[in-house]
C-alpha positions in Angstrom: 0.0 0.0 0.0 2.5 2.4 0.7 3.6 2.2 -2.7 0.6 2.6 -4.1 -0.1 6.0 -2.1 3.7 6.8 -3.1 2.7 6.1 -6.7 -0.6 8.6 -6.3 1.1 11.4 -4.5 3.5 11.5 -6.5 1.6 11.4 -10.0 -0.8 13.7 -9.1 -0.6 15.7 -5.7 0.2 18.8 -7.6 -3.0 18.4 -9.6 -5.3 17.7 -7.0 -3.8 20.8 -4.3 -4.4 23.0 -7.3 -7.9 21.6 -8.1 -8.7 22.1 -4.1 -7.2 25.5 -3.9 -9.4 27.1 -6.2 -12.7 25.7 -4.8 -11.1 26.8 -1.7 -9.7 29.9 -1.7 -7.6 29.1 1.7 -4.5 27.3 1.5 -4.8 26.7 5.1 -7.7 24.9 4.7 -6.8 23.5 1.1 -3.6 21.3 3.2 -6.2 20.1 5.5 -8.4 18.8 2.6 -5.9 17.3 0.5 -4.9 14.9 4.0 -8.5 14.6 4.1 -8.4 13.0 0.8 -5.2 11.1 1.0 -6.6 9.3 4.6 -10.0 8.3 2.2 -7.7 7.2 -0.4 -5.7 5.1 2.1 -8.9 4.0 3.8 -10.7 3.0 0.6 -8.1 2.0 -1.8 -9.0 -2.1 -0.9 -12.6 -1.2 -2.5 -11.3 1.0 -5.4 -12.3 -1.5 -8.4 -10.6 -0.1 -10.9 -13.3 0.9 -13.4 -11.9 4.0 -13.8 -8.6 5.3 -13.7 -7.0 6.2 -10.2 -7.2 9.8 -11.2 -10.6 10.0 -11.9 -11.1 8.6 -8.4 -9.0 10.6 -6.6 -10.6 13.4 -7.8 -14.0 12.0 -7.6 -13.0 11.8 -3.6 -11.6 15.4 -3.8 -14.8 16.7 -5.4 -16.8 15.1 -2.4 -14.5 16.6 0.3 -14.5 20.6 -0.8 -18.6 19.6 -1.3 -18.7 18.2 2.5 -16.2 21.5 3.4 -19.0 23.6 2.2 -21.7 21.8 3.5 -20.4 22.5 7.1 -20.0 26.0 6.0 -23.7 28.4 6.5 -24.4 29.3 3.5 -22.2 27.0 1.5 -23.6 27.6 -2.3 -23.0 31.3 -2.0 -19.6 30.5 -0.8 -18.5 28.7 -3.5 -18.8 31.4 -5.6 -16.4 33.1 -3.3 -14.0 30.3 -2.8 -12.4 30.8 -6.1 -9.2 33.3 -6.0 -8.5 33.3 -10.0 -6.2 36.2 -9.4 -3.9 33.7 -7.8 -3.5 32.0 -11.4 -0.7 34.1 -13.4 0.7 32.8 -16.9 4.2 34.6 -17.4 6.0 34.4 -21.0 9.4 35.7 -20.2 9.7 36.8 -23.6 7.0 39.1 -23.7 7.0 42.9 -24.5 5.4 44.8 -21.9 2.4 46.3 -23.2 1.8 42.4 -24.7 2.4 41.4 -20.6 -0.2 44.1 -19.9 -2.3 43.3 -22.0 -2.8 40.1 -21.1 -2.7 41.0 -17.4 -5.8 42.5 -18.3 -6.8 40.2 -20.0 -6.9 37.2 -17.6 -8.0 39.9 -14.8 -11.4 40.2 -16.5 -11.6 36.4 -17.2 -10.9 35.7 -13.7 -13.4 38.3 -12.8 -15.7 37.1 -15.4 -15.3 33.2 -14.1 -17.2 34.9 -10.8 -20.2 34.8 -12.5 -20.4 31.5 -14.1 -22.4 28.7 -12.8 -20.8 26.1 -9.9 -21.0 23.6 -12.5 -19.5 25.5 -15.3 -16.4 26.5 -13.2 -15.9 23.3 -12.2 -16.1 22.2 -15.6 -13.3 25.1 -16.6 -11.4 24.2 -13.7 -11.1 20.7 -14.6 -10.6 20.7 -18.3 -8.4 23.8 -18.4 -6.4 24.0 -15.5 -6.5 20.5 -14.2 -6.0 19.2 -17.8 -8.8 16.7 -17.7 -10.1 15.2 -20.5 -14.0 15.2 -21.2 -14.1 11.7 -20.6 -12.4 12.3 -16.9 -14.4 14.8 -16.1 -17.8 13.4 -16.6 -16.3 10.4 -14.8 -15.2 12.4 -11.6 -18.5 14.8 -11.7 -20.7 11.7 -12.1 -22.3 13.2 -15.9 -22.3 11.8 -19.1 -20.0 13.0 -21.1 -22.8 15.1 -23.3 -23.1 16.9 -20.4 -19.4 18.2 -19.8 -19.6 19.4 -23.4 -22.4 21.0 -22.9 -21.9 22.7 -19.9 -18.2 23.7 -20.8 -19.7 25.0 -24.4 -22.3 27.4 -22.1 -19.3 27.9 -20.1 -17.0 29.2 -22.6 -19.9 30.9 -24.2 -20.8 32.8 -21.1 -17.5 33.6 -20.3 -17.1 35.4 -24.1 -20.1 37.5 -23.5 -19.4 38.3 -19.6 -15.7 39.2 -20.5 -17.0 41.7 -23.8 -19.3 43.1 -21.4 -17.0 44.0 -18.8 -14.3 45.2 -21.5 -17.2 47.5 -22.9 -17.9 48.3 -19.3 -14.4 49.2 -18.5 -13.8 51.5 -22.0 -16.8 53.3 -20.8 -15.7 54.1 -17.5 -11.9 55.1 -19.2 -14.1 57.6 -21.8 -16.1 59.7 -18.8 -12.7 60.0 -17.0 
């Protein structure tokens, strides 16, 4: 067994502390959850059957943890929605100019602030394909959908995202024209 736990940790701990710190938003709290998953994993991993991949699993678990962390939570759907810290998620190109780098600062600051608005499911779905790298097959798997629904709920997401993003640009000329 302690192999096997080796094995996971070491595959995919990365993966799954970033997965949990964005639901979370607390990386006090995230280090507490991922042990919480890794004693399940240790716990259940004589009844894991192998009918899907040990990923899918482990994340399947680590879906049902930040749930049950919000559950104990008042108020725990509006929290969600909260939990998320996008800011926290910065893609550098050291070889950019520095009106592209600003640019695209702003950029990913009005997708972050645009993801805010987007369903629970849908960010889940964005966190999971885009960031987490899941495939649409895994991520029906570890949210328990088929895998029409992934496609359709990332489709909605993306499309939502477009529009929510335009509006705040709009929004944000706007404001820059009556200053």
């Amino acid at each position: 067994m302690d192999s096997v736990f080796q094995d996971i940790y070491e595959k995919y701990h990365q993966d799954l502390f970033r997965f949990l710190f964005y639901m979370i938003k607390n990386r006090e709290e995230t280090e507490d959850l991922v042990q919480e998953v890794y004693i399940r994993v240790m716990r259940y991993y004589d009844r894991f059957e192998g009918k899907s991949t040990e990923k899918t699993w482990l994340f399947s678990i680590a879906k049902n943890v930040a749930i049950d962390h919000f559950r104990k939570q008042k108020g725990w759907k509006e929290r969600i929605y909260e939990k998320f810290d996008w800011e926290l998620y910065q893609i550098k190109d050291d070889g950019a100019l520095p009106e592209d780098e600003a640019l695209r600062h702003e950029e990913i600051r009005y997708l972050y602030s645009c993801l805010d608005n987007c369903s629970t499911n849908q960010r889940l779905v964005l966190v999971m394909r885009y960031l987490n790298g899941f495939s649409i097959a895994e991520t029906a798997e570890v949210l328990k959908w088929s895998e029409s629904k992934v496609k359709t709920t990332q489709h909605r997401a993306l499309k939502s995202l477009k529009t929510l993003m335009e509006i705040a640009q709009r929004k944000e000329a706007l404001e820059d024209e009556s200053i």
